[in-house]
C-alpha positions in Angstrom: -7.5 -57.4 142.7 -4.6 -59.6 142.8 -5.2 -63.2 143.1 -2.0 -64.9 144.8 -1.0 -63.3 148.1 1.9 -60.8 148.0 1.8 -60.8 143.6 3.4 -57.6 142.4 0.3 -55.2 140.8 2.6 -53.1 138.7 1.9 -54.5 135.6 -1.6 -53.0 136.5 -0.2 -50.2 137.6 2.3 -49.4 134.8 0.3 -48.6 132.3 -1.5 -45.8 134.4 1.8 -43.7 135.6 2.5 -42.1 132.1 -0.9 -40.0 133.0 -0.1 -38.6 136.1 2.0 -35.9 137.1 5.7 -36.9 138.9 5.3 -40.9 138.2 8.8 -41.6 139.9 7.2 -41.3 143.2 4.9 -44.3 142.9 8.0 -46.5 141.7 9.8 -47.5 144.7 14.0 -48.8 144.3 15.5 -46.5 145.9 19.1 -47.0 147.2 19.0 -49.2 150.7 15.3 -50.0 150.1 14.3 -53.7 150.5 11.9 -56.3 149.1 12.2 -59.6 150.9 10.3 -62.5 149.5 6.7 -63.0 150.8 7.3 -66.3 152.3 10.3 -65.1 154.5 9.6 -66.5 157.6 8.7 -70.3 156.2 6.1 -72.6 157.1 5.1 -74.3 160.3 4.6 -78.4 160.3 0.9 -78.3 159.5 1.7 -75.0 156.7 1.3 -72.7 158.9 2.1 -69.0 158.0 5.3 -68.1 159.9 5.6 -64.7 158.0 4.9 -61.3 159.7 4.1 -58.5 157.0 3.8 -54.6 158.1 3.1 -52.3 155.2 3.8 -49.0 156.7 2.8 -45.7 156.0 3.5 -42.2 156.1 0.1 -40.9 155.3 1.1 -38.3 152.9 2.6 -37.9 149.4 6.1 -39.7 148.8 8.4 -36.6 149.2 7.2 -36.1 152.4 6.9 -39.3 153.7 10.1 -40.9 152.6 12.5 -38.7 154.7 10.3 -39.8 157.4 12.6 -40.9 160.6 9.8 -43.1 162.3 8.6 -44.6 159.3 12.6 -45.7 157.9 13.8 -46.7 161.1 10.6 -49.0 161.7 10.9 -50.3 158.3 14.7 -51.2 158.7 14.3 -52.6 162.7 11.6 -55.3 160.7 13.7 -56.0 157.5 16.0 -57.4 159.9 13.8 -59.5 161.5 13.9 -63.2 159.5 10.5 -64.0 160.1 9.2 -60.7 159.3 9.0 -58.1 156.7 8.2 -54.5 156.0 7.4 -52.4 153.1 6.2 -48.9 152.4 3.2 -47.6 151.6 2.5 -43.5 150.8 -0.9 -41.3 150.2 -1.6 -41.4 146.3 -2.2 -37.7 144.9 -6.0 -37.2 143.5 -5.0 -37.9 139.6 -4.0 -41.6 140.4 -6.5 -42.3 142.7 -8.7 -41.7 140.1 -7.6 -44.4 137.7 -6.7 -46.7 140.7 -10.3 -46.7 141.0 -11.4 -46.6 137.1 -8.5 -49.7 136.6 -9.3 -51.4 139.9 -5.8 -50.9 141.2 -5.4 -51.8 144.7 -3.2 -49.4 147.4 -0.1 -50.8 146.9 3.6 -50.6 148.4 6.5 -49.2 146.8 8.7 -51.2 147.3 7.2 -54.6 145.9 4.1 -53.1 144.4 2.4 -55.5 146.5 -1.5 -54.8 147.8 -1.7 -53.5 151.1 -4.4 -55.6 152.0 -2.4 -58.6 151.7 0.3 -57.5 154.7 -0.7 -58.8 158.2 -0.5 -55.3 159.5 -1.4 -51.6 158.1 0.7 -49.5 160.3 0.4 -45.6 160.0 2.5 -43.3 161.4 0.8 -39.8 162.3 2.8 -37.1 163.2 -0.5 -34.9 162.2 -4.0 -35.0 162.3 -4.1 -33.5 159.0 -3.3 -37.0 157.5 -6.7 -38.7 158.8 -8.2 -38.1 155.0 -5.5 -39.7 153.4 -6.0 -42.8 156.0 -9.3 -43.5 154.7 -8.4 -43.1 150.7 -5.9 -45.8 151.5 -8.2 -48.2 153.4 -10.8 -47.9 150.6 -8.3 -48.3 147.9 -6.9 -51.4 149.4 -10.6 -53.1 149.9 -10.3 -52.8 153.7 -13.5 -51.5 155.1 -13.4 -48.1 156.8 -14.5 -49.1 159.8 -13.1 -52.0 162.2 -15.9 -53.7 163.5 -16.8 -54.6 159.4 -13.1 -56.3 159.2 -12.8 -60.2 158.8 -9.7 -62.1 159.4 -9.0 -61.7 155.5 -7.9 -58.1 156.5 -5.0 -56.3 157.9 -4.8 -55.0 161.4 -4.5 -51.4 160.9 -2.7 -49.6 163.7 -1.3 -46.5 164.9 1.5 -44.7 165.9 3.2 -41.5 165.9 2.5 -38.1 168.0 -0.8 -37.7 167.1 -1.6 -41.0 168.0 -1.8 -40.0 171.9 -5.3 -38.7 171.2 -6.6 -42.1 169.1 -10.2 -41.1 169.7 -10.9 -39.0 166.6 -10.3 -41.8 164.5 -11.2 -45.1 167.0 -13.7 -46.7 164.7 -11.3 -47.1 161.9 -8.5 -48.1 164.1 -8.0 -51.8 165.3 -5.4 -50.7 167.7 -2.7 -47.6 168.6 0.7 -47.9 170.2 1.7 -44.8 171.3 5.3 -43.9 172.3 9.0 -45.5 170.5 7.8 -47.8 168.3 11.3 -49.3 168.0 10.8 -52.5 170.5 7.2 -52.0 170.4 6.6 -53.0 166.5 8.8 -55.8 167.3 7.0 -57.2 170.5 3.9 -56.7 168.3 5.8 -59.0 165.7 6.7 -61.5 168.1 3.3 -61.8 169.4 1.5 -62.4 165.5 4.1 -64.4 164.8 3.1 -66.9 167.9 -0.5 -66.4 167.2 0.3 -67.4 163.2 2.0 -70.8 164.7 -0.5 -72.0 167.0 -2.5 -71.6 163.6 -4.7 -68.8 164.3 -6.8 -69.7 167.3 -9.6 -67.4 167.5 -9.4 -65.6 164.6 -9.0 -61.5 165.1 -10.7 -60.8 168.1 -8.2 -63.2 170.3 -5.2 -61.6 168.5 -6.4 -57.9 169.5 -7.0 -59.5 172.9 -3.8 -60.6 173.1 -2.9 -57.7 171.9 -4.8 -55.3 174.3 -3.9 -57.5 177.3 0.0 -56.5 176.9 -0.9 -53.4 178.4 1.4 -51.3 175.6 -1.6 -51.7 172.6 -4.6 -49.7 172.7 -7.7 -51.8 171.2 -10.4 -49.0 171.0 -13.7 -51.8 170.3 -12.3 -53.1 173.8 -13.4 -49.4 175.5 -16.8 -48.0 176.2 -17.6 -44.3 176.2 -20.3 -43.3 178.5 -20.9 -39.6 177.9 -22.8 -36.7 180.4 -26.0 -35.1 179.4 -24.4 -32.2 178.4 -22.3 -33.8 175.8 -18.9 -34.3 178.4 -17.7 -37.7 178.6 -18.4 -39.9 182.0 -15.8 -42.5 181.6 -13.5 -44.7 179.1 -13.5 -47.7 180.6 -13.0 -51.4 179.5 -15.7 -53.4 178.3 -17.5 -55.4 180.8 -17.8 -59.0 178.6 -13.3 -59.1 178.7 -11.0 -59.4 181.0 -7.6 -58.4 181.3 -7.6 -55.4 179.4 -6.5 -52.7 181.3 -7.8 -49.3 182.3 -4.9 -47.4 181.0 -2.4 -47.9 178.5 0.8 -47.1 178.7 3.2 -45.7 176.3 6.9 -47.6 175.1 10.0 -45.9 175.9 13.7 -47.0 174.3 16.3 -46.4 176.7 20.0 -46.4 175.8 19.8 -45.1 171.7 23.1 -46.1 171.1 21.5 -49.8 171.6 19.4 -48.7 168.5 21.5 -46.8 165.7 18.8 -46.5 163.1 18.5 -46.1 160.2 21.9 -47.5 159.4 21.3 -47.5 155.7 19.1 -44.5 155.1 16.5 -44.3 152.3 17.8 -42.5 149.4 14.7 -40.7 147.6 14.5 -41.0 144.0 11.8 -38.4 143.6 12.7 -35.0 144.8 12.0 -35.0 149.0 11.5 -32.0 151.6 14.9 -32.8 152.8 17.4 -33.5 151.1 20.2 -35.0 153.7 21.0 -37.7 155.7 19.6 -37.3 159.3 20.9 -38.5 162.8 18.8 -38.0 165.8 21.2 -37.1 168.7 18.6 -36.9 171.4 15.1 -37.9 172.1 13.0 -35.9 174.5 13.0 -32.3 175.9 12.5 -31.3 179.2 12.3 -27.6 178.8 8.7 -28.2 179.7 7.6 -25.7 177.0 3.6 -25.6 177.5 2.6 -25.4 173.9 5.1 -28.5 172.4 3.2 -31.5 172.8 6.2 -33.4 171.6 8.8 -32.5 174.3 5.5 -33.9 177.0 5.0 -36.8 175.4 8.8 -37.8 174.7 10.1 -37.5 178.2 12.8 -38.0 179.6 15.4 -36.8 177.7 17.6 -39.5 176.3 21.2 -38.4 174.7 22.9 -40.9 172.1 26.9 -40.4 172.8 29.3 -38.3 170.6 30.9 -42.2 169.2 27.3 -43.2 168.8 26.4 -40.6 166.9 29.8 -40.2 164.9 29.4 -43.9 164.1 25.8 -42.7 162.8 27.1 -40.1 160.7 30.0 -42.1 159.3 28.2 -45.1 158.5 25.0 -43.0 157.2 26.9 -41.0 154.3 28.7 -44.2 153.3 25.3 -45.6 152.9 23.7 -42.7 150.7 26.2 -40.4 149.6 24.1 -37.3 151.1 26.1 -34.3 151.4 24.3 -32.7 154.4 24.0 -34.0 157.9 20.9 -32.6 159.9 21.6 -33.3 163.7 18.1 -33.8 164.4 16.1 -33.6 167.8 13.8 -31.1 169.8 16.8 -28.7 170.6 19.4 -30.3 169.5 22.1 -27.8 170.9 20.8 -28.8 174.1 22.9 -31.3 173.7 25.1 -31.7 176.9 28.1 -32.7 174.1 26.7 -30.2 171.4 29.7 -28.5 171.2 32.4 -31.5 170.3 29.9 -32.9 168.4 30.2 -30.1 165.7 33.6 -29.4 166.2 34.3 -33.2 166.3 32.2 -33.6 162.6 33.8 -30.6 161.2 36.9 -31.8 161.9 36.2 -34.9 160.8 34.7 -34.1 157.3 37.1 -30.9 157.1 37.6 -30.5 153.1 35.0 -32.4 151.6 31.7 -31.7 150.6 30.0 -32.4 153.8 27.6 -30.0 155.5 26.1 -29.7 159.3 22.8 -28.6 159.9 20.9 -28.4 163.3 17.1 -27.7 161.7 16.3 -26.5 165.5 18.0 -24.2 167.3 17.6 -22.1 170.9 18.1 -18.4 170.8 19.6 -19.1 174.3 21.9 -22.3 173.4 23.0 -20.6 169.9 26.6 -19.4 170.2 29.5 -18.2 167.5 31.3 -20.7 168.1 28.4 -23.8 167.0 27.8 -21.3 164.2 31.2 -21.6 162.9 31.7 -24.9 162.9 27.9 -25.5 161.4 29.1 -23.5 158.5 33.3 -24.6 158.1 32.6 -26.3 154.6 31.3 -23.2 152.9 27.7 -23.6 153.8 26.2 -20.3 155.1 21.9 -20.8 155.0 19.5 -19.0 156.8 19.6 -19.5 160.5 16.2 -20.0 162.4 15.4 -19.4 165.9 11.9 -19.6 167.5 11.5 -16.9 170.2 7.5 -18.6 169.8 5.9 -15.5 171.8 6.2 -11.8 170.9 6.1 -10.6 174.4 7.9 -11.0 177.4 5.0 -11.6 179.5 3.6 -14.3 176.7 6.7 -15.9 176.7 6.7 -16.3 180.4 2.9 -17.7 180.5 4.3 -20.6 177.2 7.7 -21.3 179.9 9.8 -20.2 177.2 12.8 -18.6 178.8 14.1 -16.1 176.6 14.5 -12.5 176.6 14.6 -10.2 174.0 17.8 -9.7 175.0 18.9 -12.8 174.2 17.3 -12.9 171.3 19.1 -9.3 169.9 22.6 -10.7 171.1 21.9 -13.8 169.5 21.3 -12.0 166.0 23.9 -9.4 167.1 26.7 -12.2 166.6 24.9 -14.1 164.1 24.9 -11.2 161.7 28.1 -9.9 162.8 30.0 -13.4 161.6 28.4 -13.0 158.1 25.0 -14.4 158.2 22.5 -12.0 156.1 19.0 -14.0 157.0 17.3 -15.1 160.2 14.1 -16.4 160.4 11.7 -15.9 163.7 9.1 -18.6 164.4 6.4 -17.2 166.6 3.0 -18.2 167.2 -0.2 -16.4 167.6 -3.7 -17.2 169.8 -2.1 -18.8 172.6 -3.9 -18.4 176.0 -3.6 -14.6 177.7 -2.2 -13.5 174.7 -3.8 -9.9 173.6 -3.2 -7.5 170.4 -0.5 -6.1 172.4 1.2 -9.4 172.7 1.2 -10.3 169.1 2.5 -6.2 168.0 5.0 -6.7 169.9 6.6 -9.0 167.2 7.1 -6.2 165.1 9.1 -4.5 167.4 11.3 -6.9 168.1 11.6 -7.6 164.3 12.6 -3.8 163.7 15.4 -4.5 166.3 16.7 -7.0 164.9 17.1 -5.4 161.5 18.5 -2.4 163.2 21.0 -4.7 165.3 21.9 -6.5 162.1 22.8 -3.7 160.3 24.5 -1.8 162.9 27.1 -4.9 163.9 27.5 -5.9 160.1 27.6 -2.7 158.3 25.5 -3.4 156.2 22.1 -2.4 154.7 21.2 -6.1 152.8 19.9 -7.9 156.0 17.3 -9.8 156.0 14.5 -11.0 158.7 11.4 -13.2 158.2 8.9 -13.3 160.4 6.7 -16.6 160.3 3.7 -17.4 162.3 1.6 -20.4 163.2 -1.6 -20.4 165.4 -1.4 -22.1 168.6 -3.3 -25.2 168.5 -4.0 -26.6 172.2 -2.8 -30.2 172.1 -3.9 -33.2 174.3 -0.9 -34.1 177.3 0.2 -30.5 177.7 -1.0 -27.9 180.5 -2.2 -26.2 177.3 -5.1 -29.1 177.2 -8.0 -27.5 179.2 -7.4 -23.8 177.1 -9.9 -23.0 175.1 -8.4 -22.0 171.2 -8.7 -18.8 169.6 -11.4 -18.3 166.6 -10.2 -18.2 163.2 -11.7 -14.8 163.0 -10.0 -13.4 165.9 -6.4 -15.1 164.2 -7.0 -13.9 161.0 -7.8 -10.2 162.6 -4.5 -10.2 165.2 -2.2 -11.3 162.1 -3.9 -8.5 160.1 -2.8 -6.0 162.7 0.7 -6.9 163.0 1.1 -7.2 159.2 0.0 -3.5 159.1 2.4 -2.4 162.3 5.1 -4.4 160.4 4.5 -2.3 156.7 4.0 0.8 158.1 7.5 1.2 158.9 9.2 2.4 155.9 13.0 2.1 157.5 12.5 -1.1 158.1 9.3 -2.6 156.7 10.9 -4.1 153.9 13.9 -5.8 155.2 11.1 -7.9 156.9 9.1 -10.6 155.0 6.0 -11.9 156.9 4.7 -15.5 156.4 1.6 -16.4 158.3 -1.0 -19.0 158.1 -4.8 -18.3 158.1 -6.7 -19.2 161.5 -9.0 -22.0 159.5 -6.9 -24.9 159.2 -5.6 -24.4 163.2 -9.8 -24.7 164.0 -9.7 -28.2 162.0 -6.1 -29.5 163.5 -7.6 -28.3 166.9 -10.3 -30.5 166.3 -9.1 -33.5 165.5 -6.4 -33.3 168.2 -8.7 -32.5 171.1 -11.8 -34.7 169.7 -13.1 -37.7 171.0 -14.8 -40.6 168.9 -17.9 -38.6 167.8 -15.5 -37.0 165.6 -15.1 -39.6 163.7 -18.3 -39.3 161.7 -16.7 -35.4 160.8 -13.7 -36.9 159.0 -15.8 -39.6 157.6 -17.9 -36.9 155.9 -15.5 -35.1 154.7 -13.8 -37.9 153.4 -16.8 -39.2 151.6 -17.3 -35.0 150.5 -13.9 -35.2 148.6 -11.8 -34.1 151.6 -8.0 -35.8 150.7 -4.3 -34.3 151.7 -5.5 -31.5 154.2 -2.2 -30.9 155.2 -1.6 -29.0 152.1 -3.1 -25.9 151.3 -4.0 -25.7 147.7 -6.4 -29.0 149.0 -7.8 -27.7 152.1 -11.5 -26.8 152.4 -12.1 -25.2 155.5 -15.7 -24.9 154.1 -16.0 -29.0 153.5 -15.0 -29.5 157.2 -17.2 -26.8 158.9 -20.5 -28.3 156.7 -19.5 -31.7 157.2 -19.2 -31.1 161.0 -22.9 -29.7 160.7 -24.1 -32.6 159.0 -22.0 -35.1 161.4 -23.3 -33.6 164.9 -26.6 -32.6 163.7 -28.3 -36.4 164.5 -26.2 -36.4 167.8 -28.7 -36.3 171.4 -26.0 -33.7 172.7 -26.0 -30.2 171.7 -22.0 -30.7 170.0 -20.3 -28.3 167.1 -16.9 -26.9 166.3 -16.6 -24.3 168.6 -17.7 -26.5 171.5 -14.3 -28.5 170.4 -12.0 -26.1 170.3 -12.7 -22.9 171.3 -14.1 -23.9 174.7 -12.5 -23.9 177.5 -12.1 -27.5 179.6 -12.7 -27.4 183.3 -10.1 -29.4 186.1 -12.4 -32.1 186.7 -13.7 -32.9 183.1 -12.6 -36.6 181.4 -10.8 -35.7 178.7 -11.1 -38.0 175.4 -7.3 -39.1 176.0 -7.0 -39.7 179.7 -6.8 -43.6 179.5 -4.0 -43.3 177.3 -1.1 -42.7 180.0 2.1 -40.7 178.7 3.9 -40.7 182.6 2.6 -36.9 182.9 0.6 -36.7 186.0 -2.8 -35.2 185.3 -2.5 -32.8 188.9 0.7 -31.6 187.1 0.0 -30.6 184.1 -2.9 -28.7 186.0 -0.9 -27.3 188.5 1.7 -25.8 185.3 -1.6 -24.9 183.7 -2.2 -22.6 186.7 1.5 -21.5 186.9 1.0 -20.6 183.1 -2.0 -18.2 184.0 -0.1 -16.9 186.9 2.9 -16.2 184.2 5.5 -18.8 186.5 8.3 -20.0 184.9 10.0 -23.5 185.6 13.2 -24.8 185.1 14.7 -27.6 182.8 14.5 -30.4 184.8 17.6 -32.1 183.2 19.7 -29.7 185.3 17.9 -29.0 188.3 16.1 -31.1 190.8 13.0 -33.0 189.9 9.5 -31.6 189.4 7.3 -34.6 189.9 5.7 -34.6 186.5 5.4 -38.2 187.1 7.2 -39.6 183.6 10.3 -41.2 185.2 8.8 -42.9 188.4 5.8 -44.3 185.9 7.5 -45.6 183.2 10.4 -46.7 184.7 12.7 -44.6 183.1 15.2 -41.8 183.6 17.4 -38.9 182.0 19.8 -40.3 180.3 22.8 -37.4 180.0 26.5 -37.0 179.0 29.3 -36.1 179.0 30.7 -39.2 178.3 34.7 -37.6 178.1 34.9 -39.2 174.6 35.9 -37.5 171.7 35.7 -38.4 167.7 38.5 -39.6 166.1 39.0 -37.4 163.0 38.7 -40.5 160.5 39.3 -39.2 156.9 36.4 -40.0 154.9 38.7 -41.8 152.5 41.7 -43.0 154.8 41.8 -47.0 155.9 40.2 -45.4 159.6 36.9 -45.9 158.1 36.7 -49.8 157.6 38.0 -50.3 160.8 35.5 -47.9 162.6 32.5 -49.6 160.9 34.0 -53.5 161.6 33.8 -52.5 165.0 30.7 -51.1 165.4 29.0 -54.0 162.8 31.0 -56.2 165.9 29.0 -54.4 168.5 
């Protein structure tokens, strides 16, 4: 290990990356990427530390992680900080963890090389549960024991963040804290408040600093919580530990209201390895109120919050100045939900009209698609597949998931999609979710057979194409979905079986089809970990310690290391707990569920109450346009939709005229 504080270890590490496979990954320097020095913030009178050091991480390999919109926009809010800095930290594939280990090279960051144990703060950033592995790998390889209680004040507080970090349960013992919600003004009140504790020179070590932190009310401190549990393996109550005070009983999550206050990143990261996407993203909205029952993310993001057509045109402008990307994802939930959606695209496309900049909106609504957002998506030559998620394969299922489409909609959607040139679509569906029979799922192939039918009656054509892709439904904590119980892998496996037959059998249109689908064994392990509690945590701790590392990706997966490791885990439990009591059980209304201290805004009696309307197949309106429902988000968290228009419109600055300087003067001003 290093011996001074913050002391680059690539001369360690150097010597190692001509044995492993894509070294560029582990080098850091990419364009707009930053390395401050380590002593940033100064000393206080009596040498006091006055620097606040995150290493962040995205835990999974480097072309995944570095496109990563939480992770880059945290990283560039800290940078900017004086007294604080931030660097980046990524999951190290299996063949340099092995020589890490053999050469007694620490988890380092790639931008400075620097050991993560060094940094003040390890914060992770979980958009899946399938990254838990990879969390452990890098607290072992950075010398920071697994488990918090075993940490001294020579380590980093490791915390986190991200969707999956609204159920912090599974992975509570290794956590020192969670912050759940925008992380924007939360990672920098967290900053504010080491930074204070650093100056007064570290009164009480780390236990006053997580009370401190705790007592906020916006940081979850798991060791602060006791879990009493009911004799038949239920829990009795989360509740604060009797020997503090002023911890609360719930924790609340961190909305940012007004986006155009936070225009990040302005100087995107510019990947030097090859990435999953290759483009320069703005994110035009945050939230969804749709009030789909499956998406955990459009629950836990409410209300919706719109970023105006200048703010986002200032976004755009500024952002491909900055990288020299030639696509533009407009990113969100449903990001032609926009209420602007529409001069936004023409506004861009006019805008970047001859050059080589693309649009792309990765999500799209088969109800909020039209011809006319086509066109403009596609002005500058670009004609990829187009992607809608219709989700469920039947009316009836789509009603019980509250997603409002017909099959009508859907076939006059592809109907003018294939009729202005397109040759691909792509259906996103899922299968297992609650009601859902044989029937259900078959009725995918139907509706795929029309749409080939459609497509080649409007275009004329016989080369269309339609790809069918399927997910299982994993139940996820805040969503009326919570209390179902999850379908078997068996049961997956044998539904997809089915319609992969229905869908081959047909030999008019069988083979215009393609049919991607996931096995039901990895949904079992994600439904797991995202409906767990903190008995769990000895499962991933097994299967860490069995080899288990990137369970995201297939080729790494063991279905089989999880289910014996589980076995092993619950075996010298006093309640009678396996897999199946986890996820394919059903929840009743009264039962404490692992995550219920952790408050989102969403009323408990509501979600149960669109639970019910689900099994009683009831839709309910978008809430942006209609009057409220009472989920309880707005009232709570002192928040509320925030919706255009606005009336403005983009000026159609030339990429290369003198308009450009002057735009981004201004908005540096502002």
């Amino acid at each position: 290990m290093t011996s001074t504080p913050g002391a680059s270890v690539f001369p360690l590490l150097e010597p190692l990356l001509e044995q492993v496979s894509k070294p560029i990954q582990y080098v850091g320097g990419e364009l707009n990427s930053t390395v401050k020095d380590w002593n940033v913030g100064g000393h206080g009178p009596g040498g006091e530390e006055l620097t606040t050091r995150w290493a962040l991480m995205y835990p999974d390999a480097y072309e995944v992680g570095v496109p990563n919109q939480g992770v880059m926009i945290l990283y560039e809010v800290l940078n900017e900080r004086e007294d604080a800095l931030a660097e980046r930290t990524y999951a190290v594939w299996p063949d340099l963890e092995r020589l890490m280990r053999e050469h007694d090279v620490p988890q380092f960051t790639v931008d400075g090389h620097r050991s993560v144990r060094d940094f003040d703060v390890l914060g992770l950033s979980f958009s899946t549960e399938l990254g838990y592995t990879n969390m452990l790998t890098a607290l072992d390889l950075a010398g920071i024991p697994l488990h918090a209680q075993d940490r001294t004040d020579e380590d980093p507080l490791v915390i986190a963040g991200g969707h999956a970090a609204f159920n912090p349960e599974p992975i509570a013992d290794f956590l020192d804290a969670a912050i759940v919600g925008d992380g924007e003004e939360a990672v920098l009140a967290v900053t504010d408040l080491i930074g204070d504790w650093k100056a007064e020179g570290m009164p009480g070590g780390r236990r006053e600093l997580l009370l401190r932190l705790a007592r906020t009310g916006g940081v979850y401190v798991p060791s602060l919580y006791d879990v009493s549990y009911l004799p038949d393996g239920r829990i009795q109550r989360v509740a604060p530990r009797a020997d503090v005070t002023g911890v609360p009983w719930r924790v609340s999550k961190h909305t940012v209201m007004d986006l155009d206050a936070w225009p990040y990143p302005k100087q995107p990261l510019v990947p030097l390895a090859e990435s999953v996407h290759e483009r320069m993203s703005v994110e035009i909205f945050r939230g969804c109120t749709r009030g789909c029952r499956f998406c955990q993310a459009g629950m836990i993001t409410r209300p919706v919050r719109e970023r105006s057509i200048t703010g986002i045109g200032e976004m755009v402008e500024r952002g491909l100045a900055a990288t020299g990307f030639e696509e533009v994802g407009l990113l969100s939930l449903s990001s032609a939900d926009h209420s602007e959606i529409a001069d936004i695209t023409k506004g861009l496309a006019d805008r970047y009209d001859g050059t080589q900049t693309g649009l792309s909106l990765p999500s799209t609504r088969v109800d909020a698609f039209n011809i006319d957002l086509a066109n403009e998506l596609t002005r500058n030559g670009r004609r990829s597949g187009l992607t809608f998620a219709p989700e469920g394969g039947s009316e009836r299922i789509r009603k019980v998931i509250n997603k409002m489409v017909t099959e009508d909609d859907l076939i006059n959607t592809v109907a003018a999609a294939y009729g202005a040139g397109w040759r691909q679509v792509k259906l996103y569906f899922m299968c297992g979710l609650p009601t859902e029979t044989d029937e259900d799922v078959l009725q995918i192939a139907e509706l795929a057979k029309r749409v080939i039918e459609t497509g080649r009656r409007v275009s004329g054509r016989r080369d269309i194409r339609c790809t069918v892709s399927i997910g299982g439904f994993v139940p996820k904590p805040h969503t009326p979905f919570q209390w179902c119980a999850q379908l078997g892998a068996e049961e997956t496996d044998a539904r997809l079986e089915k319609l992969r037959d229905a869908i081959r059998s047909d030999k008019r249109y069988g083979s215009s089809i393609g049919f991607r689908y996931h096995d039901g064994k990895p949904g079992i392990v994600e439904g797991l970990l995202s409906r767990g509690d903190r008995r769990v945590g000895r499962v991933i701790e097994q299967v860490w310690r069995d080899g288990g590392r990137f369970d995201g990706w297939s080729e790494h997966f063991s279905y089989e290391r999880w289910m014996s490791a589980a076995q092993t885990a619950f075996a010298d439990l006093p309640w009678d707990l396996d897999v199946d009591w986890y996820t394919t059980r059903e929840r009743g209304e009264t039962e404490v569920l692992p995550w219920d201290h952790i408050d989102s805004g969403l009323d408990k009696e509501w979600l149960w109450a669109d639970w019910q309307d689900a099994l009683d197949e009831t839709e309910v309106d978008d809430c942006r346009w209609t009057p409220c429902f009472d989920c309880g988000v707005c009232p709570q968290m002192g928040t509320e939709i925030e919706i255009g228009p606005t009336g403005k419109t983009l000026l159609p600055l030339t990429v290369l005229g003198s308009g450009r300087e002057a735009m981004l003067a201004s908005a540096h001003q502002h």
